[in-house]
PDB file of N, CA, C and O in Angstrom:
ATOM      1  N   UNK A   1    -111.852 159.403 -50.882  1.00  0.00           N
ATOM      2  CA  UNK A   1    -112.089 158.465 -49.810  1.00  0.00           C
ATOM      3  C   UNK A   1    -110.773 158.010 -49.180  1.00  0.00           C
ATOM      4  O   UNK A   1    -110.605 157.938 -47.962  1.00  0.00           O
ATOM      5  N   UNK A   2    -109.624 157.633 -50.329  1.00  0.00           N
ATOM      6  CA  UNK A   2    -108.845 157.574 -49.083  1.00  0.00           C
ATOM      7  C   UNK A   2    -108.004 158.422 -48.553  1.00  0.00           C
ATOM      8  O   UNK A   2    -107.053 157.949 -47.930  1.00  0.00           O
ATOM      9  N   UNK A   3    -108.165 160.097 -48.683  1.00  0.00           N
ATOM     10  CA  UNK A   3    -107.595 160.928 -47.611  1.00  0.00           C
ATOM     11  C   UNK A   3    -107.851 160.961 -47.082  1.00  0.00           C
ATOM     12  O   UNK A   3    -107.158 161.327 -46.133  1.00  0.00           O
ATOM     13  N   UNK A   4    -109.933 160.462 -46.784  1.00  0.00           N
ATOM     14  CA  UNK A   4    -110.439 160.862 -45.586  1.00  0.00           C
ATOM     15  C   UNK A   4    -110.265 159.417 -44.457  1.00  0.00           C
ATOM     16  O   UNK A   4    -110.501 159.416 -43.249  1.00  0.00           O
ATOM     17  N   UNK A   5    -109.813 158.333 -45.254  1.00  0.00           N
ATOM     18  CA  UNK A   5    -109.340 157.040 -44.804  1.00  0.00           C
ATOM     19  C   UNK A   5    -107.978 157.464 -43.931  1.00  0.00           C
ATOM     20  O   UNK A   5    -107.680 157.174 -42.773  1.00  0.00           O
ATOM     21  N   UNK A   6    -107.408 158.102 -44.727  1.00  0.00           N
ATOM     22  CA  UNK A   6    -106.020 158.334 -44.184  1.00  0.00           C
ATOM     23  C   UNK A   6    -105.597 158.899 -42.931  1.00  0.00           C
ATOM     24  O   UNK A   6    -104.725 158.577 -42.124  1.00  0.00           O
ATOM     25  N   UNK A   7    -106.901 160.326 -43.006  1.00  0.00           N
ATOM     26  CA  UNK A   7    -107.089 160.597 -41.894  1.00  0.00           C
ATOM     27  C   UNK A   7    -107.363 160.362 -40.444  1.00  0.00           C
ATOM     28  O   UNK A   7    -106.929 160.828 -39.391  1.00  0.00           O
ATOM     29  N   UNK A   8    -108.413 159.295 -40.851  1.00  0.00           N
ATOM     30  CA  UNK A   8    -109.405 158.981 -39.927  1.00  0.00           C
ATOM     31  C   UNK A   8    -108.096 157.874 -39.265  1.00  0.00           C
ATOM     32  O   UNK A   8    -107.418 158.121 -38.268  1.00  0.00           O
ATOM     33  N   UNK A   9    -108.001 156.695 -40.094  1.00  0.00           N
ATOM     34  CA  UNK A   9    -107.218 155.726 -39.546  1.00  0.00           C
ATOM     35  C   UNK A   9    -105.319 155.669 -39.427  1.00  0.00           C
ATOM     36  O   UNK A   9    -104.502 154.935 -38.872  1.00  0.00           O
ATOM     37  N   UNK A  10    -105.272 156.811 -40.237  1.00  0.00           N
ATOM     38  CA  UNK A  10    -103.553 156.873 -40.200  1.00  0.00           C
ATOM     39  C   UNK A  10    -102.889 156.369 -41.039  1.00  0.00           C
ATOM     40  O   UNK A  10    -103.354 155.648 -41.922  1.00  0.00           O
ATOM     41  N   UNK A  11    -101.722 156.652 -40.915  1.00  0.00           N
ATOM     42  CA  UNK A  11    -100.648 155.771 -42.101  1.00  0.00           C
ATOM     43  C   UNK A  11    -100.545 154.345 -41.452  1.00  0.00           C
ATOM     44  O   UNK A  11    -100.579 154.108 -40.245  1.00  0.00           O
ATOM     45  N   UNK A  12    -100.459 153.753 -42.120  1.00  0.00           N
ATOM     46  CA  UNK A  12    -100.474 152.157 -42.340  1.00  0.00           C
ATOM     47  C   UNK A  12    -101.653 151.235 -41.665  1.00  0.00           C
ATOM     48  O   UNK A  12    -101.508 150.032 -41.445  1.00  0.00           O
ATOM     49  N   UNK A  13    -102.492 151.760 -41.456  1.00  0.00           N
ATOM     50  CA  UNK A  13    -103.636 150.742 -41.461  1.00  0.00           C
ATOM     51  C   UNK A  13    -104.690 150.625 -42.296  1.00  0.00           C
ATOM     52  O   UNK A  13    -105.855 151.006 -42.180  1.00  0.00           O
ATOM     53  N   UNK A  14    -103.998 149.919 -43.344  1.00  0.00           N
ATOM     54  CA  UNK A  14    -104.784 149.891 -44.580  1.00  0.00           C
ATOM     55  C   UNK A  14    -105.800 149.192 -44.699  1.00  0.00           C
ATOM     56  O   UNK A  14    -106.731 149.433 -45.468  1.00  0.00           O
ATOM     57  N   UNK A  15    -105.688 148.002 -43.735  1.00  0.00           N
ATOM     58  CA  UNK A  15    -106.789 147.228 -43.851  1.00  0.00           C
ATOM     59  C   UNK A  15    -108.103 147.860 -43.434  1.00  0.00           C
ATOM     60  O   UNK A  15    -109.261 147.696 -43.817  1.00  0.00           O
ATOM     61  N   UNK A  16    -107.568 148.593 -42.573  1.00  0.00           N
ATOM     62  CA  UNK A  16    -108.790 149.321 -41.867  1.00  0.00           C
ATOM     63  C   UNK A  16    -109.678 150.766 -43.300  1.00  0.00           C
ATOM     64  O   UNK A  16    -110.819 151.106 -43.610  1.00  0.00           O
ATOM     65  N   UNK A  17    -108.360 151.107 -43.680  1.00  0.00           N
ATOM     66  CA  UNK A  17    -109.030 151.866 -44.714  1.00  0.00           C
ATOM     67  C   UNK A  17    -109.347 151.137 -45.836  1.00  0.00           C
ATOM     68  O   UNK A  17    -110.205 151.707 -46.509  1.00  0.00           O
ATOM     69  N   UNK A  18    -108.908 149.912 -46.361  1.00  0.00           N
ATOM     70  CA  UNK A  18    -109.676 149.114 -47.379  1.00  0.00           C
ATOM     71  C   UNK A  18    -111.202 149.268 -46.904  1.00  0.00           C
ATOM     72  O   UNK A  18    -112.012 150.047 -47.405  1.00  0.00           O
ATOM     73  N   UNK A  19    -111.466 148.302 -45.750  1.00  0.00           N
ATOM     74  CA  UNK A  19    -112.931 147.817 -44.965  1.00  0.00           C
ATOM     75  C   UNK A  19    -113.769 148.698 -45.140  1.00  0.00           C
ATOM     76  O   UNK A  19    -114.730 148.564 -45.898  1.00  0.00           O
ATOM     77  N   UNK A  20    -113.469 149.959 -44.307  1.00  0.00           N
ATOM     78  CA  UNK A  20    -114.218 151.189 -44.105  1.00  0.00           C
ATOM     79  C   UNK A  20    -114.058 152.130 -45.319  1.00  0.00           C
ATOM     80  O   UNK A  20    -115.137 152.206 -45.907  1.00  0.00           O
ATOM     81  N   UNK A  21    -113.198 152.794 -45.841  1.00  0.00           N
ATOM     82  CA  UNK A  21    -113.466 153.492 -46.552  1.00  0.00           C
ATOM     83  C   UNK A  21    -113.341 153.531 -47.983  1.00  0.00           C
ATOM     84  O   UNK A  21    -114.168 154.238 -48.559  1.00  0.00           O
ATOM     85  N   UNK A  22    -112.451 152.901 -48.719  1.00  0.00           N
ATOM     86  CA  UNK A  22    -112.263 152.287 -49.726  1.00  0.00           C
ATOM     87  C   UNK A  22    -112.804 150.887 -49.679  1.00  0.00           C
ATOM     88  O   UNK A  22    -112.129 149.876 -49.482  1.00  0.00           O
ATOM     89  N   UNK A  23    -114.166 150.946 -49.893  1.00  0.00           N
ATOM     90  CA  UNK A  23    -114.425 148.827 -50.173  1.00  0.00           C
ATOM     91  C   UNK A  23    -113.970 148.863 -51.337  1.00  0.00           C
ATOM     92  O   UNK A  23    -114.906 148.064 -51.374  1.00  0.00           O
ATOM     93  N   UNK A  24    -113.606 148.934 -52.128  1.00  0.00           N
ATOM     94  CA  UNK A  24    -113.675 148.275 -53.818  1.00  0.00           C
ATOM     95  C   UNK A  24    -112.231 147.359 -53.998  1.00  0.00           C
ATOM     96  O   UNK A  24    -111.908 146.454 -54.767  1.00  0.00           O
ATOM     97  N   UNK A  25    -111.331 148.285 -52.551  1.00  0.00           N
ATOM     98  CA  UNK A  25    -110.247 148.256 -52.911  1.00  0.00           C
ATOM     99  C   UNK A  25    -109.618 147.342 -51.656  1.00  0.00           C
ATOM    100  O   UNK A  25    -109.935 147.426 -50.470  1.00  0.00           O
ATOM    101  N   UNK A  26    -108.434 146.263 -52.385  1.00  0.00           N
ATOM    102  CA  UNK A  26    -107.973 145.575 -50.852  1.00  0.00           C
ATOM    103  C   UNK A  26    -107.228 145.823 -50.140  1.00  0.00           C
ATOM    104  O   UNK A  26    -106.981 147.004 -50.385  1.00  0.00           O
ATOM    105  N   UNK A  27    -106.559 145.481 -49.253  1.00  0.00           N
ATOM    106  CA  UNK A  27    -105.144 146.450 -48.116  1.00  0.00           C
ATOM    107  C   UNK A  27    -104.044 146.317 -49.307  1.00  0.00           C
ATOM    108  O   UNK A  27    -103.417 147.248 -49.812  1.00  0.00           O
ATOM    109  N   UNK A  28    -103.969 145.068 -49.602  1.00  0.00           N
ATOM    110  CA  UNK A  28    -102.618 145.684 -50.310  1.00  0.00           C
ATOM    111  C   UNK A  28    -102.611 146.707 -51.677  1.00  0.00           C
ATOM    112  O   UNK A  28    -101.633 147.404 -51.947  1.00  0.00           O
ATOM    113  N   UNK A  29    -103.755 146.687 -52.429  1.00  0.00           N
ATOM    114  CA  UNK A  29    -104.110 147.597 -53.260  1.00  0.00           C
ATOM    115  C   UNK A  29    -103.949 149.406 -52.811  1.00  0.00           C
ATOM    116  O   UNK A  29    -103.401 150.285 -53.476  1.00  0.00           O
ATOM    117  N   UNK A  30    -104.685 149.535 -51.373  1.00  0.00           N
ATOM    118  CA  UNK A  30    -104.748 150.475 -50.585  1.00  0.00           C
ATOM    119  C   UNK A  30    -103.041 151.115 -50.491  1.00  0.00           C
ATOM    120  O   UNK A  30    -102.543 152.168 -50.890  1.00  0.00           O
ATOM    121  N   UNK A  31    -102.463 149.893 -49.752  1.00  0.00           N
ATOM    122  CA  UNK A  31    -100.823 150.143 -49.487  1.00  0.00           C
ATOM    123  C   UNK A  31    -100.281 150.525 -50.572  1.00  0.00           C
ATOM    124  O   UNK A  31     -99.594 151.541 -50.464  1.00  0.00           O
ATOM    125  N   UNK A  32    -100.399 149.771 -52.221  1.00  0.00           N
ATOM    126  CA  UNK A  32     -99.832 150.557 -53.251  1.00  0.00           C
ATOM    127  C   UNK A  32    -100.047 151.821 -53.591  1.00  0.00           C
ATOM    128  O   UNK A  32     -99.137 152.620 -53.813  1.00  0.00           O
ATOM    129  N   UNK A  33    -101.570 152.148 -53.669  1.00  0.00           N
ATOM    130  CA  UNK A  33    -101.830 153.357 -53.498  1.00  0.00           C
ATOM    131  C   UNK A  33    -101.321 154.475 -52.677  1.00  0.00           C
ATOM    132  O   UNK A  33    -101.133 155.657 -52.965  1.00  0.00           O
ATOM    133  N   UNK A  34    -101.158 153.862 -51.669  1.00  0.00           N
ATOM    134  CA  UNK A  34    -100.250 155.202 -50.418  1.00  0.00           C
ATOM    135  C   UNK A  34     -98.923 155.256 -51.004  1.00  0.00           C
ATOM    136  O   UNK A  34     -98.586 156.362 -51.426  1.00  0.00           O
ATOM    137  N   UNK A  35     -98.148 154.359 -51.113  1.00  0.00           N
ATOM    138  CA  UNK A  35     -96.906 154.028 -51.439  1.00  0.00           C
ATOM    139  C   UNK A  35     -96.372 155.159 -52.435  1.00  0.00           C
ATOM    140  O   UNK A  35     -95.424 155.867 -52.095  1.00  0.00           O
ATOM    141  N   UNK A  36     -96.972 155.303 -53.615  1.00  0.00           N
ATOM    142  CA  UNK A  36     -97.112 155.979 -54.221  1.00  0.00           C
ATOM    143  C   UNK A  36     -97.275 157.390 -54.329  1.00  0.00           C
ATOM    144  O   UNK A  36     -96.638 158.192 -55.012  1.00  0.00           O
ATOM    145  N   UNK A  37     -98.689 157.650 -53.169  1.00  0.00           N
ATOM    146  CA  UNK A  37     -99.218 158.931 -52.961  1.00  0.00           C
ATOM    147  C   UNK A  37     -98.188 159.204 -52.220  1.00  0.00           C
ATOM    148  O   UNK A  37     -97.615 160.211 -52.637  1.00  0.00           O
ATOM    149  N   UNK A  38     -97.824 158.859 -51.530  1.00  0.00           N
ATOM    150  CA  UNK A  38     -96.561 159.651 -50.252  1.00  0.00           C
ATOM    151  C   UNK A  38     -95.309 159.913 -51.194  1.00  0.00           C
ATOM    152  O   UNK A  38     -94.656 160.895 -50.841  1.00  0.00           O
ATOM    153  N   UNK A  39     -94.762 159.152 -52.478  1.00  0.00           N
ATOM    154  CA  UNK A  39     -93.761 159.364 -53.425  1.00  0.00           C
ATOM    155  C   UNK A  39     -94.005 160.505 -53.874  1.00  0.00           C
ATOM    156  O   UNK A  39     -93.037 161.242 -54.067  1.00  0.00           O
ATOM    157  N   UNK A  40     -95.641 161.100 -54.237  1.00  0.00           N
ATOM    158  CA  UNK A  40     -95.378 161.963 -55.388  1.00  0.00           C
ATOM    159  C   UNK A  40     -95.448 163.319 -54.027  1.00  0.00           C
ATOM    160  O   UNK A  40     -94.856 164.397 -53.976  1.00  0.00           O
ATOM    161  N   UNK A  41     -96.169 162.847 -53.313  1.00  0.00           N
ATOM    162  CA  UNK A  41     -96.183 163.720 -52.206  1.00  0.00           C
ATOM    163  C   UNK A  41     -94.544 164.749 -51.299  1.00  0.00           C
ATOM    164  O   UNK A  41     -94.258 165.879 -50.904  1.00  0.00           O
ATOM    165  N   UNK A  42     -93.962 163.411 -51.402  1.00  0.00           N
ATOM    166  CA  UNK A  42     -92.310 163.818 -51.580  1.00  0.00           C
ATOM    167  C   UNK A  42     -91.819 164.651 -51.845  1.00  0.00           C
ATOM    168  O   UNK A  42     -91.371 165.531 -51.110  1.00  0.00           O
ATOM    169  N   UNK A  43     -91.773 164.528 -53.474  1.00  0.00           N
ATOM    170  CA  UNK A  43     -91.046 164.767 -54.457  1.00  0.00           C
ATOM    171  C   UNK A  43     -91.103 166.499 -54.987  1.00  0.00           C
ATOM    172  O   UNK A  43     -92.104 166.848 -54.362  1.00  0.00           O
ATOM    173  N   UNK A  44     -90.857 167.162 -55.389  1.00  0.00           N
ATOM    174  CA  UNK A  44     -90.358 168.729 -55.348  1.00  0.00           C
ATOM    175  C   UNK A  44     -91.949 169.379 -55.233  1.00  0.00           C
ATOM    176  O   UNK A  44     -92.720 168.698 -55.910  1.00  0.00           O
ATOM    177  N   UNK A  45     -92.388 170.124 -54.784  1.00  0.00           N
ATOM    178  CA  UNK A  45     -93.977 170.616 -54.704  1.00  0.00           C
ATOM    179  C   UNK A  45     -94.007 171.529 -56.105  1.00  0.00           C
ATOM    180  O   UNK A  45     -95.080 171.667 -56.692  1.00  0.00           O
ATOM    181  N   UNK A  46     -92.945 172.066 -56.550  1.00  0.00           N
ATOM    182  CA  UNK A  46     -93.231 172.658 -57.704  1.00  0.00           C
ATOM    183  C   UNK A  46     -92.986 172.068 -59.133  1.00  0.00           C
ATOM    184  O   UNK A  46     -93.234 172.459 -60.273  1.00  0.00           O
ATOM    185  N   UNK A  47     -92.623 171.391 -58.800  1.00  0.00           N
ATOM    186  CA  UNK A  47     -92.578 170.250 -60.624  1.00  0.00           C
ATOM    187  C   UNK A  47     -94.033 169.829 -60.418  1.00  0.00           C
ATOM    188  O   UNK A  47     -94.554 169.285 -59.444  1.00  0.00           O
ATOM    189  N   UNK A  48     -94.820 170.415 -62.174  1.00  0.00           N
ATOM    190  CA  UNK A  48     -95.404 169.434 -62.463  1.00  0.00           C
ATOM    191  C   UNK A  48     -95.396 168.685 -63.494  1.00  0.00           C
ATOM    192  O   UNK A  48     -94.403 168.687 -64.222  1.00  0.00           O
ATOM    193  N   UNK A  49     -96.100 168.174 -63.674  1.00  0.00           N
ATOM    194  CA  UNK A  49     -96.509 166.393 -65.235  1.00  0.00           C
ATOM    195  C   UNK A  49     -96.000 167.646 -66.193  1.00  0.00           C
ATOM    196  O   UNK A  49     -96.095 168.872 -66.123  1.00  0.00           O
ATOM    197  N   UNK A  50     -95.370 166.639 -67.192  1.00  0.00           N
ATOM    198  CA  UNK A  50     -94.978 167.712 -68.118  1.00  0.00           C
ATOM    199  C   UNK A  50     -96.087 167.430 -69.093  1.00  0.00           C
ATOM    200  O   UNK A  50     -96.643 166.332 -69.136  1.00  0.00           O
ATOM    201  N   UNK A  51     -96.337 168.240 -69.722  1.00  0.00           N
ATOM    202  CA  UNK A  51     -97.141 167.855 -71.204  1.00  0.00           C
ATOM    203  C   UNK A  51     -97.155 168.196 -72.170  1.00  0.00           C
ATOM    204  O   UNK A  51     -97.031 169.416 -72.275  1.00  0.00           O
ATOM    205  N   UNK A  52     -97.284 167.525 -73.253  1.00  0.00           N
ATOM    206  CA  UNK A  52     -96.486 168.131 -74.934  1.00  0.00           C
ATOM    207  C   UNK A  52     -96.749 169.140 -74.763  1.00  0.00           C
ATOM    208  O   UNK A  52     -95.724 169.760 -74.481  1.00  0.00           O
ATOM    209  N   UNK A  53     -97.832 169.931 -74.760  1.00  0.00           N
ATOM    210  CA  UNK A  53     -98.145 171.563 -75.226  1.00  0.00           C
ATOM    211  C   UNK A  53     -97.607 172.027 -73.815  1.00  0.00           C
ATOM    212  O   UNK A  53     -98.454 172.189 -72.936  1.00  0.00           O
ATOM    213  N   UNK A  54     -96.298 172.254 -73.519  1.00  0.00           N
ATOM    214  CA  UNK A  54     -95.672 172.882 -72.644  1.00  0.00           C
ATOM    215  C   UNK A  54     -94.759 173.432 -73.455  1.00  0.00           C
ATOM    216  O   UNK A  54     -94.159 174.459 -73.137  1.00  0.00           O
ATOM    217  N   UNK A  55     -94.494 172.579 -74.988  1.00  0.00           N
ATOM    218  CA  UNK A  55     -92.909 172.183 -75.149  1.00  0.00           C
ATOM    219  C   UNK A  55     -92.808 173.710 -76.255  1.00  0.00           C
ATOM    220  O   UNK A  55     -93.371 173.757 -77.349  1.00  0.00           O
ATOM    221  N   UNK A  56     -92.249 174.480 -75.859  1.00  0.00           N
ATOM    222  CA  UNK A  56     -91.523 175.875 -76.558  1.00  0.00           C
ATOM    223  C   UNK A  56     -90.836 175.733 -77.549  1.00  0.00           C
ATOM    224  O   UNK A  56     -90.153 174.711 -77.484  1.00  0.00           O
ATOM    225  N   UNK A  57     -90.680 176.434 -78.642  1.00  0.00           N
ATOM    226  CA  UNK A  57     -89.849 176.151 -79.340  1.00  0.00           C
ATOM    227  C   UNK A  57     -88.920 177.762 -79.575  1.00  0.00           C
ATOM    228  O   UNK A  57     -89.250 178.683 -78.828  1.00  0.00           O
ATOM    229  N   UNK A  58     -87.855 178.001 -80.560  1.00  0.00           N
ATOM    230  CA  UNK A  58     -86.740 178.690 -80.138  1.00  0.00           C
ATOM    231  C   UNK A  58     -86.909 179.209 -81.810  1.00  0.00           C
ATOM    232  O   UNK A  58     -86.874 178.203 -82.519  1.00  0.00           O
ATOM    233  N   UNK A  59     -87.034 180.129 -82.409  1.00  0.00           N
ATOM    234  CA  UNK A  59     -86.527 181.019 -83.683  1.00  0.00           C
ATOM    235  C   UNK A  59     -85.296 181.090 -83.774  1.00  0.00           C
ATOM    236  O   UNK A  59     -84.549 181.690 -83.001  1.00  0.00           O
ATOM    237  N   UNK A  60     -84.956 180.384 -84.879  1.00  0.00           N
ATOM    238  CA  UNK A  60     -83.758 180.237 -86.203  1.00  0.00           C
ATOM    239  C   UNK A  60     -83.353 181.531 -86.395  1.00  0.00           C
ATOM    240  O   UNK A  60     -84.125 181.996 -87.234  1.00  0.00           O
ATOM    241  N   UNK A  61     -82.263 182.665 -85.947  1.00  0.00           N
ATOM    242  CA  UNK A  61     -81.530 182.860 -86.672  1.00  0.00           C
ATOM    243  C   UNK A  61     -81.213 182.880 -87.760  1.00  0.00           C
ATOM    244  O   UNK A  61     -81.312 183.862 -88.495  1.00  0.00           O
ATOM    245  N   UNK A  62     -80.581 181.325 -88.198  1.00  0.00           N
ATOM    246  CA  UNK A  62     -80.073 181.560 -89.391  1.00  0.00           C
ATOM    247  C   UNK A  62     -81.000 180.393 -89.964  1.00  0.00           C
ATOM    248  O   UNK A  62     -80.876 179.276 -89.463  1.00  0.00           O
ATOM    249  N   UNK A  63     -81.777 180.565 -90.826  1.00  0.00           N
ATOM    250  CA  UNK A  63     -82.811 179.454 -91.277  1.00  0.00           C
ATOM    251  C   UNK A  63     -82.367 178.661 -92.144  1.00  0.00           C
ATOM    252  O   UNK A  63     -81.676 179.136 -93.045  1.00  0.00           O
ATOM    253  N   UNK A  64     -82.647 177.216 -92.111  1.00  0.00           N
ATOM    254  CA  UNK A  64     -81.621 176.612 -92.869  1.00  0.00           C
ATOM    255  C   UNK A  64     -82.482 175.821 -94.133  1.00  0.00           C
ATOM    256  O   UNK A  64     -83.444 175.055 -94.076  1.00  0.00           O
ATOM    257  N   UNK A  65     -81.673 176.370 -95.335  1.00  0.00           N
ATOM    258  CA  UNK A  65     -82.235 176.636 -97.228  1.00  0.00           C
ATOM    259  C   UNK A  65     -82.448 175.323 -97.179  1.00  0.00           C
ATOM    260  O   UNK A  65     -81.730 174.616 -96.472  1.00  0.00           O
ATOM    261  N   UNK A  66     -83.528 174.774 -97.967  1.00  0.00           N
ATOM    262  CA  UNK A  66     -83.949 173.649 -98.330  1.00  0.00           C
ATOM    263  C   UNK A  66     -82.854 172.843 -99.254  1.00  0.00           C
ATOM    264  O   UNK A  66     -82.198 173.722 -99.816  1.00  0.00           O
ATOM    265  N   UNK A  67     -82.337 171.450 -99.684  1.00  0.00           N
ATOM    266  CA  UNK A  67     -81.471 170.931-100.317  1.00  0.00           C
ATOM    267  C   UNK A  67     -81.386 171.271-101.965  1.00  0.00           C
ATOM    268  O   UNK A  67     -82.418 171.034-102.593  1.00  0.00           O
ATOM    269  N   UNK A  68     -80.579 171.649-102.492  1.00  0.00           N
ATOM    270  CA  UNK A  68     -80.447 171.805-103.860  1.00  0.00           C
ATOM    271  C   UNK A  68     -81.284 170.866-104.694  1.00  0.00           C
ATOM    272  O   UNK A  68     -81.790 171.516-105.609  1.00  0.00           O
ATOM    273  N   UNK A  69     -81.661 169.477-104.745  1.00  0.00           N
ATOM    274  CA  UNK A  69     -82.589 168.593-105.085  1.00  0.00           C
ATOM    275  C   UNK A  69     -83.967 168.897-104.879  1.00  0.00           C
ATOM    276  O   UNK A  69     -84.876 168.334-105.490  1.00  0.00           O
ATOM    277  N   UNK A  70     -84.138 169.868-103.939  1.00  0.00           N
ATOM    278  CA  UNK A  70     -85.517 169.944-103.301  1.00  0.00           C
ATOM    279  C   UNK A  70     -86.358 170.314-104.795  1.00  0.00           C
ATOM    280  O   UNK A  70     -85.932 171.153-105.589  1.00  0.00           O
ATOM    281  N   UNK A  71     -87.524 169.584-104.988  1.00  0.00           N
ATOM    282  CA  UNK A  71     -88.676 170.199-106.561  1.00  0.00           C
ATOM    283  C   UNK A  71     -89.295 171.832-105.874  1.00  0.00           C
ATOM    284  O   UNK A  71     -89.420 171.831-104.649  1.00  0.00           O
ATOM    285  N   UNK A  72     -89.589 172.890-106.462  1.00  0.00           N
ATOM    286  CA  UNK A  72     -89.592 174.337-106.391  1.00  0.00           C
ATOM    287  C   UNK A  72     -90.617 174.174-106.506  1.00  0.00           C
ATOM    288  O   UNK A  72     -90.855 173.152-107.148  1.00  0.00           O
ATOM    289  N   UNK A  73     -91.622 174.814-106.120  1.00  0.00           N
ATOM    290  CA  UNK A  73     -93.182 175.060-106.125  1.00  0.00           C
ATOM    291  C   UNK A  73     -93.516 176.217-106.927  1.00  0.00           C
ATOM    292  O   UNK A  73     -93.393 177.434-106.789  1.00  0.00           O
ATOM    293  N   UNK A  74     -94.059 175.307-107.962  1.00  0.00           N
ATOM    294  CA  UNK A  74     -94.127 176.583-109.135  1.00  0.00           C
ATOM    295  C   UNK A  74     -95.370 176.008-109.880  1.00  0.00           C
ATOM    296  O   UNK A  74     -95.819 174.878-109.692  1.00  0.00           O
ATOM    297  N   UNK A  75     -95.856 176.908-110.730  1.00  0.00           N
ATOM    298  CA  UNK A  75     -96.868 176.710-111.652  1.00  0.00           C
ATOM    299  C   UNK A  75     -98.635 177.442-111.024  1.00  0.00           C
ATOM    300  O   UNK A  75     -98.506 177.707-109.828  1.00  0.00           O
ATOM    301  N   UNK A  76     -99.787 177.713-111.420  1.00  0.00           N
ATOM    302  CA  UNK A  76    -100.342 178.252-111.333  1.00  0.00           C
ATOM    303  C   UNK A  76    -101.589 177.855-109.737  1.00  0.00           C
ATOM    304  O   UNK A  76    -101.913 176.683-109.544  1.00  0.00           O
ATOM    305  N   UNK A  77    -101.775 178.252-109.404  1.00  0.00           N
ATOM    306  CA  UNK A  77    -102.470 178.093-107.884  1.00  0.00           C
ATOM    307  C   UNK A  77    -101.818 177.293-106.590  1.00  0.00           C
ATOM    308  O   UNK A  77    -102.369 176.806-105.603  1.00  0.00           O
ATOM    309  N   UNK A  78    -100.554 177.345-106.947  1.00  0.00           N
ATOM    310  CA  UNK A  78     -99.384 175.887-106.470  1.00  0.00           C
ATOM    311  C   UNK A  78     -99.278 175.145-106.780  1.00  0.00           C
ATOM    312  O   UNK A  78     -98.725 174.360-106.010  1.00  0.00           O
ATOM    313  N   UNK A  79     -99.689 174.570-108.250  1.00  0.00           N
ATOM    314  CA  UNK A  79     -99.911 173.074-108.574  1.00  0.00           C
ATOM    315  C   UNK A  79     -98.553 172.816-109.235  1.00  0.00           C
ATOM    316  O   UNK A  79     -97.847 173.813-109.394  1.00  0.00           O
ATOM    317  N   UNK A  80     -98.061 171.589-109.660  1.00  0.00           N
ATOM    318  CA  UNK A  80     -96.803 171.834-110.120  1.00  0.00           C
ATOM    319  C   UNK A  80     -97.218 171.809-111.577  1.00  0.00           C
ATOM    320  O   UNK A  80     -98.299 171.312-111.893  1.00  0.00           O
ATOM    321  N   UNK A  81     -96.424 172.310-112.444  1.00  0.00           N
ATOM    322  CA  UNK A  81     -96.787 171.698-113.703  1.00  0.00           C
ATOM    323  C   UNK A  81     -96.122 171.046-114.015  1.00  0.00           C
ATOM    324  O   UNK A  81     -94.901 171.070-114.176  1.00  0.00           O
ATOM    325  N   UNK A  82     -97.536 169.733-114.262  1.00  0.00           N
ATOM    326  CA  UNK A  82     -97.344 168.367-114.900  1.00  0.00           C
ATOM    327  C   UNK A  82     -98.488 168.575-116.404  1.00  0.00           C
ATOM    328  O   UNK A  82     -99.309 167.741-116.786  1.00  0.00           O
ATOM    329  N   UNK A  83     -98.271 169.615-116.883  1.00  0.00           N
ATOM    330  CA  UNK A  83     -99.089 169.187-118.467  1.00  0.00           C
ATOM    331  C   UNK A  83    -100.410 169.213-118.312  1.00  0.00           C
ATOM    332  O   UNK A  83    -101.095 169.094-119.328  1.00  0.00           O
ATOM    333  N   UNK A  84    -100.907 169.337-117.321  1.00  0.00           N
ATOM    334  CA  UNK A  84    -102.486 169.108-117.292  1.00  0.00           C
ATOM    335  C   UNK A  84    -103.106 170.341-117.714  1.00  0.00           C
ATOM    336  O   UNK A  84    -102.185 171.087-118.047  1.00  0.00           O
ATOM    337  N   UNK A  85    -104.259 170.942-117.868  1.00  0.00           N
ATOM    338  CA  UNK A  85    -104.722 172.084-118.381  1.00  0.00           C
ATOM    339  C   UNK A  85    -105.443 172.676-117.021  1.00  0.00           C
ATOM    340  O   UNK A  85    -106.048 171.989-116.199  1.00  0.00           O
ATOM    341  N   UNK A  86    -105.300 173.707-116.981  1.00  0.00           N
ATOM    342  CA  UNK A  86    -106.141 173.721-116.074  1.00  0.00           C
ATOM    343  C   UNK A  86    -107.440 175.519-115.938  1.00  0.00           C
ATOM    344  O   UNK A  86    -108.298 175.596-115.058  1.00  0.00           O
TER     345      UNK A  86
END
C-alpha cells in the first residue's frame, strides 16, 4: 500500500498517503517509513542482509592437537573408564 501510495501521491505527501492509503498508519509514521525505504533504496543494489548461514568457513591446514591435559577418550563404546561394569 504504500508504493502504491507513493505512486499515486508522490514523495512527500504523506499525509495524503497516511489518509488514503495507509489508514493504520500516521504522516509522520508514513515519513519514517519512506525515510528509511529511500535509505535502503540508496544504498548498493547488490548487498544483501547478511545471515548466519551465509557464514563459510576455511580448512586447517595445519590442525591444531588438543592440549597435553586434554582426558583421551578411551574405554569400551566411548565411555571413559570409571570402574563401572558394563
Amino acid at each position: 500500500l504504500f508504493l502504491i501510495g507513493l505512486d499515486t501521491y508522490g514523495r512527500g505527501d504523506w499525509r495524503s498517503i497516511s489518509r488514503n492509503m495507509v489508514v493504520t498508519r500516521t504522516p509522520t509514521q508514513v515519513a519514517s517509513h519512506a525515510q528509511k525505504f529511500f535509505l535502503r533504496q540508496n544504498s548498493v543494489k547488490d548487498r544483501r542482509r547478511s545471515s548466519i548461514h551465509d557464514i563459510t568457513t576455511t580448512a586447517d591446514t595445519q590442525p591444531i592437537p588438543p592440549p597435553s591435559n586434554f582426558p583421551t577418550q578411551g574405554g569400551s563404546m566411548g565411555y571413559q573408564n570409571i570402574n563401572y561394569p558394563m
